[in-house]
C-alpha positions in Angstrom: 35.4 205.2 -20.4 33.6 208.0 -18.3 31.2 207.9 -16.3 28.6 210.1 -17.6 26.2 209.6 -14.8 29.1 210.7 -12.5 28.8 214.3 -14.3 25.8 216.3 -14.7 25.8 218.9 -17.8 26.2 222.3 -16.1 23.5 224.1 -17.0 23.8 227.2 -19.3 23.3 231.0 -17.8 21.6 233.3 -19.5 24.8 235.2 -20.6 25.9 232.4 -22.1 23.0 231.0 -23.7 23.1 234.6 -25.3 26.8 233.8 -26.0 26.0 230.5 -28.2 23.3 231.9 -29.9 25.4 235.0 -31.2 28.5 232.4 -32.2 26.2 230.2 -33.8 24.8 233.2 -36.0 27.8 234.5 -37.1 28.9 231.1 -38.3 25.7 230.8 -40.0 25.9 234.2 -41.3 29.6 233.9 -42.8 29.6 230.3 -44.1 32.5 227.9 -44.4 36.1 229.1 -44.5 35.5 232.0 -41.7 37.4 232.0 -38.2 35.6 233.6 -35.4 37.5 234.3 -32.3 35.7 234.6 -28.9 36.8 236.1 -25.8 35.6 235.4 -22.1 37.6 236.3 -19.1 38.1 233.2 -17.0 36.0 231.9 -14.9 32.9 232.9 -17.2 32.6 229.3 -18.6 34.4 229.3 -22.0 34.0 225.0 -21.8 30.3 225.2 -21.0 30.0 227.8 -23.7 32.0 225.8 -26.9 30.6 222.8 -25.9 27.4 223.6 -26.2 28.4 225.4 -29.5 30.1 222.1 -30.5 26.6 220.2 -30.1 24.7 223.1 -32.2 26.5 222.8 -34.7 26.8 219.1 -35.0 22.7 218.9 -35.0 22.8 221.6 -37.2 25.2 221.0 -39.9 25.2 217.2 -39.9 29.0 217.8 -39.6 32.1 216.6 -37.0 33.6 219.0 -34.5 37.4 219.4 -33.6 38.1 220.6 -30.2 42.0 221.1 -29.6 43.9 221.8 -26.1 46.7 221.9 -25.1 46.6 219.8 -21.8 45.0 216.3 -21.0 43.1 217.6 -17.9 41.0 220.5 -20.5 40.6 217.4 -22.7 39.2 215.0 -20.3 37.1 217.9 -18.7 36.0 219.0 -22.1 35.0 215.1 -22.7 32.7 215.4 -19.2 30.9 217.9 -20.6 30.0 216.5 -24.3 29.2 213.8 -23.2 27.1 214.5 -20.4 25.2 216.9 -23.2 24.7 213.4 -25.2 27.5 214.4 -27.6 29.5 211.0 -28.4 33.4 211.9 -28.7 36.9 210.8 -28.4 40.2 212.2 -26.6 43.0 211.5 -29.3 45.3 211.1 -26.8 49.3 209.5 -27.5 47.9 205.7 -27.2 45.3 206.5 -30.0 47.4 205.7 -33.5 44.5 205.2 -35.3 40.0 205.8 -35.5 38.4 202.6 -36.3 35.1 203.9 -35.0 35.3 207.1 -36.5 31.6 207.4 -37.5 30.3 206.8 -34.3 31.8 209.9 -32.7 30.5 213.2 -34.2 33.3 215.4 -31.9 36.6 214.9 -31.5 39.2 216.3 -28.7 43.0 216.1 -29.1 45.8 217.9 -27.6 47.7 220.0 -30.2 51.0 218.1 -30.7 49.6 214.9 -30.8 47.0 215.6 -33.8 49.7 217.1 -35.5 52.1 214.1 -35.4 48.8 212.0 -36.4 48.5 214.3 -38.7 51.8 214.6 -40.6 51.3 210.8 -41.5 48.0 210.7 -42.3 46.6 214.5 -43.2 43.0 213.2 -43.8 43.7 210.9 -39.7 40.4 213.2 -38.5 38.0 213.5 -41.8 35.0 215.4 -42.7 35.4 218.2 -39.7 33.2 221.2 -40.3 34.3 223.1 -37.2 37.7 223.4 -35.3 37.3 224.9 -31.4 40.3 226.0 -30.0 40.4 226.6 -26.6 43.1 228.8 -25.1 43.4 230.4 -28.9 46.2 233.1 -27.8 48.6 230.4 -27.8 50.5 229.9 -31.2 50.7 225.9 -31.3 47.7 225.7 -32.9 48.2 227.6 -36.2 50.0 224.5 -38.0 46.9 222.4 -37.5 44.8 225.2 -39.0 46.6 224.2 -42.5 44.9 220.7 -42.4 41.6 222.4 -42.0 41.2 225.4 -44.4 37.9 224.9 -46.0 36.4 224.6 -42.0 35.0 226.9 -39.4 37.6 228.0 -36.8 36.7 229.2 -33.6 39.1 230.4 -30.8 38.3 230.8 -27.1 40.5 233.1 -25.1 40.4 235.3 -21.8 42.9 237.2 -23.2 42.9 237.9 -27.0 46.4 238.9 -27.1 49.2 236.2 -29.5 51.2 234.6 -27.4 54.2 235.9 -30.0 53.6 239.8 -31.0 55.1 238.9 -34.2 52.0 236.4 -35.2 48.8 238.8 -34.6 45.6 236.9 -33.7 44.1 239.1 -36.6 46.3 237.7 -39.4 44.0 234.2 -38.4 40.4 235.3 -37.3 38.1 237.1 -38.9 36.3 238.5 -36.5 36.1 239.2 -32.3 33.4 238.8 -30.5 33.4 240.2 -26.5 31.8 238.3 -24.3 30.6 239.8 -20.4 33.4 241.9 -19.1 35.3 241.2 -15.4 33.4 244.1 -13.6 29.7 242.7 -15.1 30.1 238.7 -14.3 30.9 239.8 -10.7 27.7 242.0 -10.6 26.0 239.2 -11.6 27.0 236.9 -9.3 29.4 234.9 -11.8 32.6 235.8 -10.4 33.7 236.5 -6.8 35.6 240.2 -6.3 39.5 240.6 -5.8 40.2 243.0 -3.1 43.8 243.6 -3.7 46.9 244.8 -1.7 50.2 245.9 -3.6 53.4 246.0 -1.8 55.9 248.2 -3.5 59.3 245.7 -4.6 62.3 247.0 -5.5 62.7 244.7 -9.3 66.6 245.9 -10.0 68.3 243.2 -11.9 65.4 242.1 -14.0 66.1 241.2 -17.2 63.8 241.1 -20.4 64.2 237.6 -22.8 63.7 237.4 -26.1 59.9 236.5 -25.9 59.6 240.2 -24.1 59.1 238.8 -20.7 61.3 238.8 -17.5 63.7 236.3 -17.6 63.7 233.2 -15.2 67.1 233.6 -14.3 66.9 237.2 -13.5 63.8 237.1 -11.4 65.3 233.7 -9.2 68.1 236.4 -8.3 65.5 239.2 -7.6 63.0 237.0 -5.6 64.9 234.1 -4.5 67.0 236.1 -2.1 66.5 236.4 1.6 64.7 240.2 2.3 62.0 239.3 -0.4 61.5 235.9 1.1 60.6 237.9 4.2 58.3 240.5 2.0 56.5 237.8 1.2 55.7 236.2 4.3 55.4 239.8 6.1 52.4 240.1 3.2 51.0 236.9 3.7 50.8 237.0 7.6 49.4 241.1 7.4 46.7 239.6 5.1 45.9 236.2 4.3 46.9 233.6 7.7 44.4 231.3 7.6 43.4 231.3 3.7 43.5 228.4 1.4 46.3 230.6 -0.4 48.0 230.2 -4.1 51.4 231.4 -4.9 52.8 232.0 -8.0 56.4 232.3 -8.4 58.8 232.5 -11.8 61.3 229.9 -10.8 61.5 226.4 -9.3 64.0 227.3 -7.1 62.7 230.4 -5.5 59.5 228.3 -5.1 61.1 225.6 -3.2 63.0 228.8 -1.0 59.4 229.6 -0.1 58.0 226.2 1.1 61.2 226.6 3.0 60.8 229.6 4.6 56.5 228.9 5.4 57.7 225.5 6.8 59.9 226.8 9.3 56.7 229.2 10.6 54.4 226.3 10.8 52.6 226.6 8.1 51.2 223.7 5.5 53.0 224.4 2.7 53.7 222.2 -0.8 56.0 222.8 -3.8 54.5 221.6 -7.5 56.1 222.4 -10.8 55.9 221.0 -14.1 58.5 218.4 -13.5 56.1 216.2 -11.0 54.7 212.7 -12.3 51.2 212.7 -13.1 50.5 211.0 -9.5 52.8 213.3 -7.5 50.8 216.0 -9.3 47.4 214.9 -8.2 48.3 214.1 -4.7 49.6 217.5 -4.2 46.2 218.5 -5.6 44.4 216.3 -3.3 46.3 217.7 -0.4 45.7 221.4 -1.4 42.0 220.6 -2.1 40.7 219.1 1.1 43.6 220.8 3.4 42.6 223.5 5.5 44.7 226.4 5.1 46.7 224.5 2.7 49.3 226.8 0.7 50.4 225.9 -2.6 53.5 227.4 -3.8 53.9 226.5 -7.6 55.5 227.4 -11.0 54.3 227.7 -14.2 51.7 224.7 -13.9 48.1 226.1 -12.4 47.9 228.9 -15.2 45.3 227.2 -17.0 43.2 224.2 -16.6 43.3 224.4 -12.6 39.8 224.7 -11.0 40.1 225.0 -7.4 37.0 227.1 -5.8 38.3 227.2 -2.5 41.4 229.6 -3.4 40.9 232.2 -1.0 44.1 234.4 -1.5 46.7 234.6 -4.7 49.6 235.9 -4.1 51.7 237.0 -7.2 55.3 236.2 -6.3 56.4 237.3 -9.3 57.0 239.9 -11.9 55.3 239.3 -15.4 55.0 241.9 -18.4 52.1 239.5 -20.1 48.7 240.7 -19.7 47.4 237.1 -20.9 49.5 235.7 -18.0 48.4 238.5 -15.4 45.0 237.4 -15.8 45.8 234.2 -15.7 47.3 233.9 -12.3 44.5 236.5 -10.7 41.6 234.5 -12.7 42.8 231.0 -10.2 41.1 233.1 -7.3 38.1 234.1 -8.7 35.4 231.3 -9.0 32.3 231.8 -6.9 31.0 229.8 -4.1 28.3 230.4 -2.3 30.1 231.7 0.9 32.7 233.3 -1.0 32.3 236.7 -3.1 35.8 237.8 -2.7 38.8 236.7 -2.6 42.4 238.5 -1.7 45.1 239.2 -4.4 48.6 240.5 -3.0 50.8 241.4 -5.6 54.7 241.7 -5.1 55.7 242.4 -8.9 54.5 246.0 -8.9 51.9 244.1 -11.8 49.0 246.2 -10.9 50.9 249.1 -11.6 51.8 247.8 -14.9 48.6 246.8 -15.8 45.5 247.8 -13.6 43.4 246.1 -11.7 42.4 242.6 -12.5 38.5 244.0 -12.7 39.4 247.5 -14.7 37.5 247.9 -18.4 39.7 246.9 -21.2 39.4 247.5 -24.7 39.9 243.9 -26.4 38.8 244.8 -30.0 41.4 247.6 -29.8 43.7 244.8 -28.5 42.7 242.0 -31.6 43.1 244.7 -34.1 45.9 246.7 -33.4 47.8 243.9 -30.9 51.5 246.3 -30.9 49.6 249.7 -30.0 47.8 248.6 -27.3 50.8 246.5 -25.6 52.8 249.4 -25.6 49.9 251.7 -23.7 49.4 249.1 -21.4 53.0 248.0 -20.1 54.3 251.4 -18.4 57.9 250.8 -19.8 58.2 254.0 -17.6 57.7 252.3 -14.6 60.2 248.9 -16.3 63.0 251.3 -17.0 62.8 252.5 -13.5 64.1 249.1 -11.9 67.0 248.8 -15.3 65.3 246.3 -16.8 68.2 244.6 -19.3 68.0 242.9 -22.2 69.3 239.1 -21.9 70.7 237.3 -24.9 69.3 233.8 -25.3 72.6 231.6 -25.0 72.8 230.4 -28.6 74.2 234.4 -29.5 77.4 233.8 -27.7 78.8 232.0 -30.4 77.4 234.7 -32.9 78.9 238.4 -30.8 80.4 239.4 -28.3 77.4 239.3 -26.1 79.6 241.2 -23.0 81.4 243.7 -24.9 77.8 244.9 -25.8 76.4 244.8 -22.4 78.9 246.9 -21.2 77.7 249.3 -23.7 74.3 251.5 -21.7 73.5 253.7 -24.6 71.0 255.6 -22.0 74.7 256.5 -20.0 76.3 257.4 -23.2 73.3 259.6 -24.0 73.5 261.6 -21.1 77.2 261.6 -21.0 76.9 263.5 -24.4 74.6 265.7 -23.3 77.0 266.9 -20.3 80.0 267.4 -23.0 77.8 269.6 -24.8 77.3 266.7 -28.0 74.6 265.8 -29.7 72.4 263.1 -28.1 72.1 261.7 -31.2 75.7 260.9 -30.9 75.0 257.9 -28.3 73.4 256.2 -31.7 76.6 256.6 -33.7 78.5 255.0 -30.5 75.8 252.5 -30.4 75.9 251.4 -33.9 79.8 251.3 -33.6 79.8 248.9 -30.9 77.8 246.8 -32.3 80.2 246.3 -35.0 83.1 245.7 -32.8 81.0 242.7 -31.0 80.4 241.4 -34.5 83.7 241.4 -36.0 84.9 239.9 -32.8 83.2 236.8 -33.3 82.8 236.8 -36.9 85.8 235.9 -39.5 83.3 235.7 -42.9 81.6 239.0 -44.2 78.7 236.9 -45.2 78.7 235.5 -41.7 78.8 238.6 -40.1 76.4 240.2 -42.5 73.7 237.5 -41.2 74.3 238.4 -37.8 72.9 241.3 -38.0 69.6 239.3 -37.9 69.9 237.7 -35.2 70.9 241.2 -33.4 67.4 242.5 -34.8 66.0 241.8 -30.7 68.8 243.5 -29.1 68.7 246.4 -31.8 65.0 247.3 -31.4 65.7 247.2 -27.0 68.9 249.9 -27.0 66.4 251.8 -29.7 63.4 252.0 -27.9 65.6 253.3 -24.7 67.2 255.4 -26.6 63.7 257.1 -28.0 62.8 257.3 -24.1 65.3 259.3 -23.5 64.6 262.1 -26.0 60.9 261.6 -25.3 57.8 259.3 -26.5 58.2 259.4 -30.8 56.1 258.1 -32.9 55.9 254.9 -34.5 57.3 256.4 -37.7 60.0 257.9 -36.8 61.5 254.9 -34.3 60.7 252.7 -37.7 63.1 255.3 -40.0 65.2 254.6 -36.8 65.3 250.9 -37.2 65.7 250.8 -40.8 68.6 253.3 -41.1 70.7 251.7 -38.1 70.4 248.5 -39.7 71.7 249.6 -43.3 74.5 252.0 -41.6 75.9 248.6 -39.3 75.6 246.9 -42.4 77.4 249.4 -44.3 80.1 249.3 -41.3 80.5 246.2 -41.2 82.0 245.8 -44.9 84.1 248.7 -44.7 85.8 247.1 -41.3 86.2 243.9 -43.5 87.7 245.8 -45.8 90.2 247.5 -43.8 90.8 244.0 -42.5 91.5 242.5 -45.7 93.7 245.4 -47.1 95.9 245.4 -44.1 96.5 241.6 -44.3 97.7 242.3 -48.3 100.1 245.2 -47.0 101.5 242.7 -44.4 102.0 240.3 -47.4 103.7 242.7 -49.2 
């Protein structure tokens, strides 16, 4: 049980009083069956603000609430809050198989895979729910709950109202956005302390994109776990941030534990964490970091989201990223507001800030929720990617598929120019293209059907040597790199069959 006179409700600012209020209206105003999807940048309060919803509409509707999560500590945090508002709930956590008191708690919280395995063996296990909250809405666990819950209200709460998968849109699920206080206004309030940022230019050659669009982990241990950006690093901390309670972020565990290394060795108090600790070793590492002075934290992939630490005076962004959700993520650990502390530092050694802006620049988010593809592809600067060669990588599964390094010798920006020096068409480098992409098929591949199918799983790799190709002959339009797409993909299919063909006419000559 919690102790709810060990947490006081946080009382609501004025902002976001005026945030519940405009929530609860649209709900009212729409009815059942409409998803609303809510953005605040982090740090603005987005628990306090849903939780608050959460006891509106339970007092107004007569009706139980769903919150989901996707980590225990935003459950148990979430949980604080309710209940210190006089809102009676439950964590369905992995120990809770069934709800024997299920009328006695109006709210319920549960972590997303858990209520769905409930779920799957019992689809009415949480009955009677009027409202679903989902907090951290961009990521994409969430949508096969939503199936359980289609007559219901859904409402998302992001920073960052951007699909964690391009090819599932936010918009294809909500109705509707609302735009809560931007960056630049909750610091003028007061709300959120400033970043005053320093970028240090870093040389990313032998980056490599994955198939989820973001630099691979692999690639970036290479680029950052090596010995000159180990002393970039430090050289940046000790210019700007000795003496700060300082968070790192870096891509891989191993260039992470290369950096408590290397801070050790200068005296400084340095710990590792990554998502691999126990739950114990976790918190003491958190204990340390929270009441050490001075204390660096050098982590991976584990403080993006539900980490509250006020005293982070410095982030340090050891790391490339091409997510915006991510970017603000990382910078957003920094920015909570004490009352001795209206800035904090940001030192970024991914050239991010280039990519993206400044953490406190204006952005468009209902350009962002309603066309999602358009504004990632104003926002990332491939320019500034395709200076450092970013690569595409093949996830390991498609080595069994093609030829994965007959086609990576294959750089159809090279081949471009090399036609354009022989006097050739550039349009020639596609024809080569499309040609090698056959040969790595038909390597691998013994059954036209099989090989036909392959061509699927190619569809990644396809659109990358495309889209460098349409940067060499200059930004096109949408259109035209779609008639690009669609005709490559019939003509390799097309080749294909007639190199089966050959194939199997040869083999009857030899028979013959």
């Amino acid at each position: 049980m919690i102790d709810e006179e060990l947490f006081q409700a946080k009382k609501l600012y004025p902002f976001q009083e005026k945030t519940v209020n405009a929530i609860i209206d649209e709900l009212d105003k729409n009815g059942s069956d409409y998803n609303l999807l809510f953005q605040l940048p982090t740090g603005g309060g987005k628990t306090v603000i849903f939780s608050e919803v959460a006891k509106s509409y339970i007092e107004r509707y007569q009706k139980k609430v769903l919150i989901l999560t996707h980590r225990i500590e935003l459950s148990v945090q979430t949980s604080k809050q309710l209940n210190a508002l006089g809102i009676s709930n439950k964590v369905i956590s992995s120990d809770v198989k069934s709800l024997i008191d299920e009328e006695h708690h109006p709210c319920y919280i549960a972590m997303v895979e858990t209520l769905n395995n409930r779920l799957q063996e019992n689809e009415n296990f949480v009955d009677g729910v009027g409202l679903v909250i989902v907090d951290e809405a961009h990521y994409n666990s969430f949508r096969k709950i939503f199936q359980y819950y289609s007559g219901a209200n859904i409402l998302g709460v992001t920073a960052t109202p951007l699909s964690s998968n391009k090819a599932l849109p936010l918009n294809d699920h909500y109705n509707k956005l609302l735009v809560g206080e931007s960056i630049a206004s909750l610091i003028q309030g007061g709300y959120l302390s400033d970043a005053e940022t320093f970028t240090y230019d870093v040389n990313l050659h032998g980056l490599k994109i994955g198939t989820n669009g973001d630099f691979t982990v692999s690639s970036s241990e290479t680029v950052y776990g090596n010995y000159f950006m180990q002393e970039k690093l430090l050289f940046a901390y000790e210019e700007v941030a000795v003496g700060d309670k300082t968070l790192i972020f870096n891509s891989g565990i191993e260039t992470s534990l290369r950096v408590e290394e290397t801070f050790k060795k200068r005296g400084y108090k340095i710990r590792h964490l990554d998502s691999t600790f126990s739950d114990k070793d976790r918190k003491d590492v958190l204990h340390w970091f929270k009441t050490t002075k001075d204390a660096i934290l050098t982590s991976v992939g584990i403080l993006t989201t539900g980490f509250d630490e006020p005293t982070v005076e410095t982030i340090i962004l050891n790391r490339a990223t091409r997510s915006l959700t991510l970017y603000h993520q990382m910078i957003g650990r920094g920015s909570r507001r004490l009352p001795n502390k209206s800035k904090f530092k940001l030192i970024d050694l991914g050239n991010n800030v280039r990519r993206f802006g400044l953490w406190q620049d204006y952005i468009n988010w209902q350009d962002a929720f309603k066309f999602p593809d358009r504004f990632l592809e104003s926002r990332l600067s491939e320019d500034d990617d395709l200076e450092f060669e970013v690569e595409f990588e093949f996830p390991r599964h498609m080595e069994q598929l093609v030829d994965t390094s007959f086609l990576e010798e294959f750089s159809i920006r090279d081949v471009y120019y090399e036609c354009l020096e022989k006097g050739e068409k550039g349009k020639l480098a596609v024809d080569l293209s499309l040609a090698n992409h056959c040969e790595g098929v038909i390597r691998k591949i013994k059954d036209l059907d099989d090989a036909i199918q392959t061509v699927d799983a190619l569809q990644d790799h396809i659109e990358h040597r495309l889209k460098l190709y349409t940067k060499c002959i200059a930004k096109s339009t949408p259109n035209y790199f779609k008639y690009l797409m669609e005709t490559y993909n019939r003509q390799l299919r097309q080749e294909i069959r007639m190199k089966f063909d050959e194939i199997e006419q040869l083999e009857e000559e030899g028979r013959a």
